[in-house]
C-alpha positions as CSV (number, residue, x, y, z in Angstrom):
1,X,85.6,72.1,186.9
2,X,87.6,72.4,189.4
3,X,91.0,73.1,197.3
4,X,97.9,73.1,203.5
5,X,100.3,71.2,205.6
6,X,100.2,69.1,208.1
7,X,100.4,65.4,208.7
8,X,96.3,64.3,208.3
9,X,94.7,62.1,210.6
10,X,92.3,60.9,207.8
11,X,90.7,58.0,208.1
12,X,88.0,55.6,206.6
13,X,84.4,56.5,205.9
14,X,81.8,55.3,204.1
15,X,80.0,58.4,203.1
16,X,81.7,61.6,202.1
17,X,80.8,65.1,201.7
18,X,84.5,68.9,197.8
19,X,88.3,71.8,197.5
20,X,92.3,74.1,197.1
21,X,95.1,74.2,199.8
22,X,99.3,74.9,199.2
23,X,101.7,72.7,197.6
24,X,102.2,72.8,194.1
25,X,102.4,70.0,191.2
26,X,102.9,69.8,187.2
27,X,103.5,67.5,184.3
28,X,106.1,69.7,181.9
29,X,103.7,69.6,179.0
30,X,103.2,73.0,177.4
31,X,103.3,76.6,179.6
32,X,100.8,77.6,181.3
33,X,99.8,82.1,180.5
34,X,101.7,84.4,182.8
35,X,99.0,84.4,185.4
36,X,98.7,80.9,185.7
37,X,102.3,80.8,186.6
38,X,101.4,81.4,191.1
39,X,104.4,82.2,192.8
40,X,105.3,78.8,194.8
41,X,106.1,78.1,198.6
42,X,109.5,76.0,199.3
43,X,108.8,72.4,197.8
44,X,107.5,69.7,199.8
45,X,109.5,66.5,198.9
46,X,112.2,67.0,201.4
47,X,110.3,68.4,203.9
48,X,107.7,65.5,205.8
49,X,104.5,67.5,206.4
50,X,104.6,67.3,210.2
51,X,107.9,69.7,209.8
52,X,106.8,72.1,207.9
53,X,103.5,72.9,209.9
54,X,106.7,74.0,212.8
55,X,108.7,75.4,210.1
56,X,105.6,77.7,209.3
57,X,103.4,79.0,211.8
58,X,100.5,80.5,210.7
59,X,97.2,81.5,211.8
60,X,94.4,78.9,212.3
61,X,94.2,75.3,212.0
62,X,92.1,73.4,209.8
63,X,89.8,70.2,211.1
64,X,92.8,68.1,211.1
65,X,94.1,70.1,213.4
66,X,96.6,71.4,210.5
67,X,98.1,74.5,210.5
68,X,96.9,77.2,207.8
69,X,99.0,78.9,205.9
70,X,98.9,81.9,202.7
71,X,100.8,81.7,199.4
72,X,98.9,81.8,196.0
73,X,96.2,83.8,198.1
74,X,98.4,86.4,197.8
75,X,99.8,86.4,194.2
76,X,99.4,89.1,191.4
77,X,98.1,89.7,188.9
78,X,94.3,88.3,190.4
79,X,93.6,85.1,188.1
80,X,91.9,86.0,184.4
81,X,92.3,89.9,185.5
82,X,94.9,92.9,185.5
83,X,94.2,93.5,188.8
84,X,96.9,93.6,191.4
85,X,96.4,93.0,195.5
86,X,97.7,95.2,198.0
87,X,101.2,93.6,198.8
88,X,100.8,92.2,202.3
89,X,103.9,91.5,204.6
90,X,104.1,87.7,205.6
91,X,104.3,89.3,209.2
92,X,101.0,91.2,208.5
93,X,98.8,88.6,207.1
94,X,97.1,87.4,210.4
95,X,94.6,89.5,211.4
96,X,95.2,89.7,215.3
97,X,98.4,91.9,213.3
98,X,96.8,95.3,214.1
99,X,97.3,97.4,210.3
100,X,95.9,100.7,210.2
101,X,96.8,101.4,207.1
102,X,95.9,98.3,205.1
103,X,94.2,99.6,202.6
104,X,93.0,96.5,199.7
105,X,92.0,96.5,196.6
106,X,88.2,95.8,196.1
107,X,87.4,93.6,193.1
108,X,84.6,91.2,191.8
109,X,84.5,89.3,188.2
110,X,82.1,91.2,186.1
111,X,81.1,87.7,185.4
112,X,80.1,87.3,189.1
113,X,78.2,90.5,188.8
114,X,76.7,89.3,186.2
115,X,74.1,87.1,188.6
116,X,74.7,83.5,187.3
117,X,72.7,81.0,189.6
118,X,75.6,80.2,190.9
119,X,76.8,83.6,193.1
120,X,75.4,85.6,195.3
121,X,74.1,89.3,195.2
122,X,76.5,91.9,196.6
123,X,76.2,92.2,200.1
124,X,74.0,95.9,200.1
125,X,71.8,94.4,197.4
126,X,68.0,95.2,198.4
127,X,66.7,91.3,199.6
128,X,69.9,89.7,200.0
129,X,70.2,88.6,203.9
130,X,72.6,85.5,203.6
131,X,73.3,83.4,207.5
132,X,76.9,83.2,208.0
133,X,78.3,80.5,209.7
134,X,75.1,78.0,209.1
135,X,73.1,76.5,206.5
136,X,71.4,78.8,204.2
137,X,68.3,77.6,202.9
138,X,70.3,75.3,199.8
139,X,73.7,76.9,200.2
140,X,76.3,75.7,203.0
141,X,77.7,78.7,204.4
142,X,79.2,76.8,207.1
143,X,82.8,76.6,206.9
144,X,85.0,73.3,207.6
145,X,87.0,75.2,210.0
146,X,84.3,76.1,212.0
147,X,83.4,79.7,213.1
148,X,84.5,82.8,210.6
149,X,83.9,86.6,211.7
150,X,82.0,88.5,210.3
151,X,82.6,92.2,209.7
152,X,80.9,95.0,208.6
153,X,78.3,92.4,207.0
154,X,81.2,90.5,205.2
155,X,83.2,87.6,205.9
156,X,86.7,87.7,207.2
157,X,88.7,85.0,205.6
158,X,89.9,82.9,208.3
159,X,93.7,82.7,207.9
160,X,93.8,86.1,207.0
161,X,94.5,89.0,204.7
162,X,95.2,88.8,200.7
163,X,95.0,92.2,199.7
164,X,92.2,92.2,197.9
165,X,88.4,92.6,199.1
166,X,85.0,91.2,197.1
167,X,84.9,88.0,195.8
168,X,87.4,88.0,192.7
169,X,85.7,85.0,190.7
170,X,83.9,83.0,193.6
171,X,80.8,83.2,193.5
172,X,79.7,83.2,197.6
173,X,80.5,85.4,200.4
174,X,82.4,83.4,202.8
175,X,83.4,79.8,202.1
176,X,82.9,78.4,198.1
177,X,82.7,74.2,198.7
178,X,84.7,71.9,196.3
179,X,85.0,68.2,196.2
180,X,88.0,66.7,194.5
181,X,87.9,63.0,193.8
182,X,91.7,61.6,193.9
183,X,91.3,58.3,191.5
184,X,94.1,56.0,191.6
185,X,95.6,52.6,190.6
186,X,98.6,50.6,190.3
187,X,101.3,51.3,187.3
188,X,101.5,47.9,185.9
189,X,103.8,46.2,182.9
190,X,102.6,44.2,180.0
191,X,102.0,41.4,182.2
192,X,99.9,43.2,184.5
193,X,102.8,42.8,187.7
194,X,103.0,46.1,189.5
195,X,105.6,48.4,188.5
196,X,107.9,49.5,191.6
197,X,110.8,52.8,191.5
198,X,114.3,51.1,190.6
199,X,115.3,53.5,193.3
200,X,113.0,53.4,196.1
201,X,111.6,50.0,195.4
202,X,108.4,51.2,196.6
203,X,105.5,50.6,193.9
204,X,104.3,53.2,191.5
205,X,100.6,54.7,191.8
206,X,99.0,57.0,189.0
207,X,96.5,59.0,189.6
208,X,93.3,60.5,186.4
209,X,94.8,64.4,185.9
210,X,93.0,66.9,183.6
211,X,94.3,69.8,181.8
212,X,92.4,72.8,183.0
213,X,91.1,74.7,180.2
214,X,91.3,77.9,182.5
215,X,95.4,78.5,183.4
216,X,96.9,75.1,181.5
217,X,98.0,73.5,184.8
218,X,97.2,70.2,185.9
219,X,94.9,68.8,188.5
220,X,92.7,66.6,190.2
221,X,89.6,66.4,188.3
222,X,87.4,68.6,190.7
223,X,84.6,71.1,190.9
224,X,82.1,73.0,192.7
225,X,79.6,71.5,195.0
226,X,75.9,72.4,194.2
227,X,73.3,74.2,196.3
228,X,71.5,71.3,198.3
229,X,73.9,68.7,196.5
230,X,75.8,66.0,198.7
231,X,79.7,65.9,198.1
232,X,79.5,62.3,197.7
233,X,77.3,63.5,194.6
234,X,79.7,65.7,194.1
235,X,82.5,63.7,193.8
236,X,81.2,61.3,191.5
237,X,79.7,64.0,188.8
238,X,82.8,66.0,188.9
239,X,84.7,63.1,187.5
240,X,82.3,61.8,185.2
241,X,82.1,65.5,183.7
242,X,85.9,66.7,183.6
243,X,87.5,62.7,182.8
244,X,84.8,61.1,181.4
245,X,82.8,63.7,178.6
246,X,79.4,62.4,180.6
247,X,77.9,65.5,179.6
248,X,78.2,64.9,176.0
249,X,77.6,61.0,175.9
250,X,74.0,59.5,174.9
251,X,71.6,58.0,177.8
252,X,72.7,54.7,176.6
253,X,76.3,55.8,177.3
254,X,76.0,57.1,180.5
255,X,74.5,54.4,181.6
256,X,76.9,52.0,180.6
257,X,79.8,54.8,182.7
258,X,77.6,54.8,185.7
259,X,77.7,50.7,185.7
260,X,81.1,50.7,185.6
261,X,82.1,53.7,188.0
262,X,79.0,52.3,190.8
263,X,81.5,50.1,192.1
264,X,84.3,52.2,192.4
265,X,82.7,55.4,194.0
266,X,80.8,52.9,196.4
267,X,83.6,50.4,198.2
268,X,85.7,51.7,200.9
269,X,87.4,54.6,200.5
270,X,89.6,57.7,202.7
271,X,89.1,61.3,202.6
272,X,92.4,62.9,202.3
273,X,91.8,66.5,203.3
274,X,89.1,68.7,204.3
275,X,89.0,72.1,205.0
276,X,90.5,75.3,203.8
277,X,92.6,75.7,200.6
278,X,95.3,78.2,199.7
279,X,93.6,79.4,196.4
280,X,95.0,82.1,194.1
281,X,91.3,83.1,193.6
282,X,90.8,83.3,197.5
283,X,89.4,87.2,198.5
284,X,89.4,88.6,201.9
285,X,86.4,88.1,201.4
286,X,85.5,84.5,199.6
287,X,87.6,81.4,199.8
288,X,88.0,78.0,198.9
289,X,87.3,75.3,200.6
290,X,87.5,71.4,199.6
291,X,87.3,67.8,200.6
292,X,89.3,65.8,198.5
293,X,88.7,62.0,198.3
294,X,90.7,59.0,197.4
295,X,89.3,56.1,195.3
296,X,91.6,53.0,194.7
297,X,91.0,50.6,192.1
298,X,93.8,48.1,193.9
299,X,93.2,45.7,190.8
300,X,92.6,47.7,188.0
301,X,89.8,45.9,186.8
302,X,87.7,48.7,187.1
303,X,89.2,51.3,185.7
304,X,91.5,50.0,182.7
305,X,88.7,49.7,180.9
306,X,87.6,53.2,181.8
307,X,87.2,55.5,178.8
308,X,89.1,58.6,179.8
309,X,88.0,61.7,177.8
310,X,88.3,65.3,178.6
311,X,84.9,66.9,179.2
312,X,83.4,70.3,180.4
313,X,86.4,72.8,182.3
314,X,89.1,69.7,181.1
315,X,91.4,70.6,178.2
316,X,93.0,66.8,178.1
317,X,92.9,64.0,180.7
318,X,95.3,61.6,181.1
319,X,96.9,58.6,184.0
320,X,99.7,60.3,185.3
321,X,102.4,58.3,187.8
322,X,102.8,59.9,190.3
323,X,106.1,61.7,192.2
324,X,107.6,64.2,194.2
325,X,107.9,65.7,190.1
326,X,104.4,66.5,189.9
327,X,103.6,69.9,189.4
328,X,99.7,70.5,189.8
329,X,97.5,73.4,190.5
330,X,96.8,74.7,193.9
331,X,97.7,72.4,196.4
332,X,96.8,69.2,194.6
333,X,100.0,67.9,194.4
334,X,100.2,68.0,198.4
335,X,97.1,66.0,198.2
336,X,98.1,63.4,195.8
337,X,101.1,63.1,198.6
338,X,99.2,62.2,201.2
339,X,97.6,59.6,199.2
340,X,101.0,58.2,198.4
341,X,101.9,57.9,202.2
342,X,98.8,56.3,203.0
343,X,99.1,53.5,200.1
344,X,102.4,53.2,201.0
345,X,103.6,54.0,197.3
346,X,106.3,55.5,195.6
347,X,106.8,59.1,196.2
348,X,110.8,61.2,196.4
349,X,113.9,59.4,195.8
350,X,115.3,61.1,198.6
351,X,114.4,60.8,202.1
352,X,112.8,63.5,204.6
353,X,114.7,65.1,206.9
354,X,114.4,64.8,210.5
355,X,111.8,67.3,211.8
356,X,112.9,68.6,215.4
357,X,111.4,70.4,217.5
């Protein structure tokens, strides 16, 4: 299935709880259709995260205390539809901007209309009372960057307008939870010796990338965190689902997968963002959120041996190395960065720019 700047003070837990945010990534394989094709922000890999966050000021922070900030929540045509937002000025987006006369398009998937299990009613729908801004009953309607409003019975999406009201594709008023699991190891030669960048020197990590079957972009092998479901759960299904092909393995086979992923979703590992993500599915009314998760197999004893194989919203899945080059969808690629940064690995030939204030 399938989650903004700032430099991250993440750090080490031991249990984690899913999500899109704003950079973008991609391996040049073949084109992704039209709408796939977001309009991108300035690139990253000259830029240290720290600077843009001044370069950019935007409306909320995240609970990193990183500034928020709109880009593919505002793109047109909406994902899988015709529909186009109400263009919204960058210097208009914040909603403390008083706009009489915004006026946005209201739209929600007929497939969300539809009433799978996993959306919500519309809001005027006889019976349907959902708690904002807590836990309600199974479904977390709590968001990672604490206290939305709430207006006129809807949520207001906390960085601010998109030009378009309902939910689009999401399935919940408010915030839609993600969990992306960032799996990574060492390139290494024939001889199993780490393989470092002839120009930085610095070693050269690859990270498990799928296809998505939906746009043809790659990403981080992520997806949608159950009602009642732990995004430690999360993390672990996601993968086995999208890189893996759990779904369509016998018990015996699944079994033998969940022996040898145990001891890699279980040792030490660092959550690399949490909180808001600068979706191109994001409403001003529903909005992604994510925690994305990074597991190293600093041996590679695990996970050589892993059977990579594409499985449920995964078109292909593949190791990719990992650089400034990347191209991925949402904000993956900024995520990947940051777990480049923290294992010290291989990321631009070029160095960042001083940021000053």
């Amino acid at each position: 299935m399938l989650l903004l700047a700032g430099t991250l003070r993440a750090g080490t837990v031991s249990g984690v709880s899913r999500a899109v945010a704003v950079f973008t990534f991609a391996v040049a394989l073949s084109a992704p259709p039209a709408w796939c094709v977001l309009q991108r922000r300035p690139r990253l890999s000259n830029l240290s995260a720290n600077c843009w966050s001044h370069l950019h000021p935007v409306n909320m922070l995240n609970s990193y205390n990183v500034k928020l900030y709109h880009s593919k929540a505002l793109t047109s045509p909406y994902p899988g539809s015709h529909v186009e937002r109400s263009q919204v000025p960058a210097d208009k987006v914040g909603w403390l901007t008083e706009w009489k006369d915004y006026n946005p398009v209201e739209y929600t998937a007929k497939s969300v209309l539809a009433g799978p299990s996993w959306a919500d009613p519309q809001i005027n729908d006889k019976g349907f009372s959902p708690k904002f801004n807590e836990r309600d009953g199974e479904v977390e309607r709590k968001s990672l960057n604490g206290t939305y409003v709430v207006e006129n019975g809807r949520p207001r999406n906390p960085v601010g307008r998109t030009g378009l009201t309902g939910r689009g594709l999401l399935g919940r008023w408010g915030p839609n939870h993600a969990a992306d699991p960032v799996v990574t190891r060492w390139k290494r030669d024939g001889s199993g010796n780490k393989v470092a960048h002839p120009v930085t020197g610095k070693n050269i990590l690859q990270f498990v990338a799928i296809k998505r079957r939906d746009c043809g972009e790659w990403a981080i092998p992520g997806g949608m965190v159950d009602p009642g479901e732990k995004i430690s759960a999360t993390l672990k299904r996601e993968f086995e689902e999208e890189a893996l092909n759990s779904l369509q393995k016998s018990p015996e086979e699944k079994a033998e997968l969940e022996k040898q992923l145990h001891k890699l979703f279980s040792q030490e590992h660092f959550v690399v963002y949490r909180g808001y993500v600068d979706d191109p599915r994001n409403t001003d009314n529903a909005w992604m959120e994510t925690e994305a998760v990074n597991y190293h197999d600093e041996t590679g004893e695990t996970l050589d041996n892993l059977p990579l194989e594409a499985g449920d919203d995964a078109g292909m899945v593949k190791w990719v190395d990992i650089s400034e080059k990347l191209k991925l969808y949402a904000s993956h690629s900024y995520f990947v960065k940051l777990v480049t940064e923290k294992r010290g690995a291989h990321w631009s030939e070029n160095p960042g720019p001083e940021c000053h204030e």
